[in-house]
C-alpha positions in Angstrom: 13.9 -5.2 5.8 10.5 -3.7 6.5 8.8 -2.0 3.4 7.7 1.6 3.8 6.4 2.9 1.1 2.4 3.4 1.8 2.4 5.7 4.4 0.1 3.0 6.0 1.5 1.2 8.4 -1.0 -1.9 7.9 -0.3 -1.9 4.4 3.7 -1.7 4.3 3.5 -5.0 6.8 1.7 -6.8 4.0 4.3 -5.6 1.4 6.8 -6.4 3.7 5.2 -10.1 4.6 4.0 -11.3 1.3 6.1 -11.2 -2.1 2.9 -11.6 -4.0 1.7 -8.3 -2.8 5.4 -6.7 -3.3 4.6 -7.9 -6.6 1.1 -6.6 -6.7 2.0 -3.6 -6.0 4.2 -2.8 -8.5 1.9 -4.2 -11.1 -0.9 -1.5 -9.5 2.0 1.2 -10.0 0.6 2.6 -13.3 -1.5 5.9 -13.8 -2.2 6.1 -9.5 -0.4 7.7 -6.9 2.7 5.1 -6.0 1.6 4.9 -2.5 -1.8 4.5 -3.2 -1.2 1.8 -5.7 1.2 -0.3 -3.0 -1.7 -0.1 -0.7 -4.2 -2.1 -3.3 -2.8 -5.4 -2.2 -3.7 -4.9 1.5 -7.3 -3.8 -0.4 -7.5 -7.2 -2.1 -6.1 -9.4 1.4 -8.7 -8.1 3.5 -11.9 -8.4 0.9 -10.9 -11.8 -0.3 -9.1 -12.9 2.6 -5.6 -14.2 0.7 -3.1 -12.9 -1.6 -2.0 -16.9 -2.4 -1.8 -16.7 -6.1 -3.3 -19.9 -6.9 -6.7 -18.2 -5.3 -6.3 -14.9 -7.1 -6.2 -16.7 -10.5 -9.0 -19.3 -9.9 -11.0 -16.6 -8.4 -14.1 -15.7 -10.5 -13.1 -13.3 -12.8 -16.6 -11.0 -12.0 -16.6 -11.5 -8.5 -13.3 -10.7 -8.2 -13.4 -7.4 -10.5 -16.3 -5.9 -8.3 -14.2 -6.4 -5.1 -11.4 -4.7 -6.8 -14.1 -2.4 -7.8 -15.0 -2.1 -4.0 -14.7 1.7 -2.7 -11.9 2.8 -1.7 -11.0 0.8 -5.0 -7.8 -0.7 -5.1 -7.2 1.2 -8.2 -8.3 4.3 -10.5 -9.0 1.7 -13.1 -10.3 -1.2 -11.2 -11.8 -3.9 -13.8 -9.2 -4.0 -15.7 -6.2 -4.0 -13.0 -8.6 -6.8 -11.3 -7.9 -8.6 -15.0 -4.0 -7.9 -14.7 -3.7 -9.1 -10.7 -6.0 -12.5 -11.8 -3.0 -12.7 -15.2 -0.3 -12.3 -12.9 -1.3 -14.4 -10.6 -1.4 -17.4 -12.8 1.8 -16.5 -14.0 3.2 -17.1 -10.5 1.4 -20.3 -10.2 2.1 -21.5 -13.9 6.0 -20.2 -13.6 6.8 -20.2 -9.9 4.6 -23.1 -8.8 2.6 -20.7 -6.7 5.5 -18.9 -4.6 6.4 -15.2 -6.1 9.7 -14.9 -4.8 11.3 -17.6 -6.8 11.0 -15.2 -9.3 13.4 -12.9 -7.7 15.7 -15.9 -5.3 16.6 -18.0 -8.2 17.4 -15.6 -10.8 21.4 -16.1 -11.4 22.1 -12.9 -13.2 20.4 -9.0 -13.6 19.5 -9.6 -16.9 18.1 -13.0 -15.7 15.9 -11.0 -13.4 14.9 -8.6 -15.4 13.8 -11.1 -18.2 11.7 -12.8 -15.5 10.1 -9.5 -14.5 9.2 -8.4 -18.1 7.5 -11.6 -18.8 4.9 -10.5 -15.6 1.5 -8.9 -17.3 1.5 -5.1 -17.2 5.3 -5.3 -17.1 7.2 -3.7 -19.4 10.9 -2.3 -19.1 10.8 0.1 -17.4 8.5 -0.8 -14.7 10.3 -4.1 -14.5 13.8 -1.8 -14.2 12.5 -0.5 -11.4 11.2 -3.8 -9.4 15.0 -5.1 -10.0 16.2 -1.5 -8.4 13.3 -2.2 -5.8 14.6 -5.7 -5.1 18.3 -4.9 -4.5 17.7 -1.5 -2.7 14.9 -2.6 -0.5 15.4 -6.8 -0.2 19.0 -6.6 -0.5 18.3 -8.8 -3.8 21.7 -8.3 -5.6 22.5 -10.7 -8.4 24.9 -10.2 -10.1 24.7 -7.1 -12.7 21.5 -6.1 -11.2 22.6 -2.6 -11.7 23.3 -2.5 -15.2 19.8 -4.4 -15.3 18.2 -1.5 -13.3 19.7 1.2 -15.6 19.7 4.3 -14.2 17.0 3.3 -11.4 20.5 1.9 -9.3 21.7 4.9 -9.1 21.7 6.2 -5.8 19.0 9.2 -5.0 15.1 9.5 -5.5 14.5 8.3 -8.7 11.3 6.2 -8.0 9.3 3.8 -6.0 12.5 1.5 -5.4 13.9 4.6 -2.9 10.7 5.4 -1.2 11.6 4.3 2.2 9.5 7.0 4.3 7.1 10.5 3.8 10.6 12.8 2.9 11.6 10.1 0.4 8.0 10.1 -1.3 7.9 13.2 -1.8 11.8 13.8 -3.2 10.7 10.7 -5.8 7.8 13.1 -6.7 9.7 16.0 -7.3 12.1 13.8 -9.2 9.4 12.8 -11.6 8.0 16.2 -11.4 11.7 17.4 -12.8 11.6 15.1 -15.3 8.5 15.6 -17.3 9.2 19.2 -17.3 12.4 18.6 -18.9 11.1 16.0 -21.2 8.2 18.8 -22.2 11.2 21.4 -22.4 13.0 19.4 -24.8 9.7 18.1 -26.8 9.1 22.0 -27.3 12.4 22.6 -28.6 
C-alpha cells in the first residue's frame, strides 16, 4: 500500500519504499507540521544519498547535523533531530541487524510491538501507539492485539498521522487535534 501522507508525491514514494524512512518519519513527528516532518527523510535521501541505517549512524555526527541543518531543513529543530535520526539509526543496526522492518515483521504480539517501538529514541507511548496504529492501518501490520496496543489510535476516524491517507484526511486529523486541545484547555480551566 502506497503511503500518502506528505502531500509530496516524491516524498510519500520514499515512505512508501523504505521502512527506515517510515520510521524516520515518525521520529521527525514531534513539534512540526505531520506532513512536513514525513517529508524530512526524503530531505536526508537526497543530501546524503541513503537512508541505510548502518550509514546514518556511522555518519559524522557534524557533517551530518549541518545537512539536516540544510534549508529547507528537515526539521524546525534540526541539530538535535540530526542527533535522534544518527541514535535511531544505530538502534536498527544494533537491534535489527541493519533492516527496520524486522522491528515491525517479527513482532508476535501488539504489546510485543509496541515494546519494540518504545525502545526507538524520541519514542515514547504515545508516539509509539500511533506507529503501531500506523503499521496496521496503513501496512496492513496486524499482530495480534495490535489494537489494544494502539489504544484509542485503532479506532476508526481521524485521530492522527496513522489515518492521513490524502489532503481531506490531513486536514480532519488537524481538526481532530485542534478539538482536542481545546477540550483539554476547557477542562484544565475548570
Amino acid at each position: 500500500m502506497a503511503i500518502n501522507i506528505t502531500g509530496d508525491p516524491a516524498a510519500d514514494k520514499v515512505l512508501s519504499d523504505d521502512p527506515f524512512a517510515l520510521l524516520a518519519g515518525m521520529l521527525l513527528d514531534q513539534q512540526y507540521p505531520m506532513e512536513h516532518a514525513f517529508r524530512g527523510p526524503a530531505k536526508v535521501l537526497d543530501r546524503f544519498g541513503s537512508l541505510d541505517p548502518a550509514k546514518i549512524a556511522s555518519a559524522d555526527p557534524q557533517e551530518f547535523a549541518d545537512l539536516c541543518a540544510t534549508t529547507p531543513a528537515v526539521h524546525r529543530f534540526p541539530g538535535s533531530m540530526a542527533g535522534r535520526l544518527q541514535a535511531l539509526a544505530a538502534l536498527v543496526v544494533e537491534k535489527y541487524d541493519g533492516d527496520t522492518a524486522r522491528l515491525w515483521n517479527e513482532a508476535a504480539t501488539g504489546k510485543e510491538l509496541l515494546k519494540r517501538v518504545q525502545e526507538c529514541p524520541g519514542f515514547g507511548r504515545q508516539k509509539a501507539q500511533i506507529f503501531v496504529a500506523l503499521l496496521a492501518k496503513q501496512l496492513g501490520v496486524r499482530p495480534a492485539g495490535w489494537e489494544a496496543a494502539a489504544g484509542d489510535y485503532a479506532k476508526p476516524g481521524r485521530r492522527s498521522v496513522a489515518d492521513v491517507v490524502d489532503e481531506q484526511s490531513l486536514q480532519e486529523v488537524r481538526d481532530h487535534k485542534k478539538q482536542m486541545k481545546a477540550a483539554a484547555k476547557a477542562a484544565k480551566a475548570t
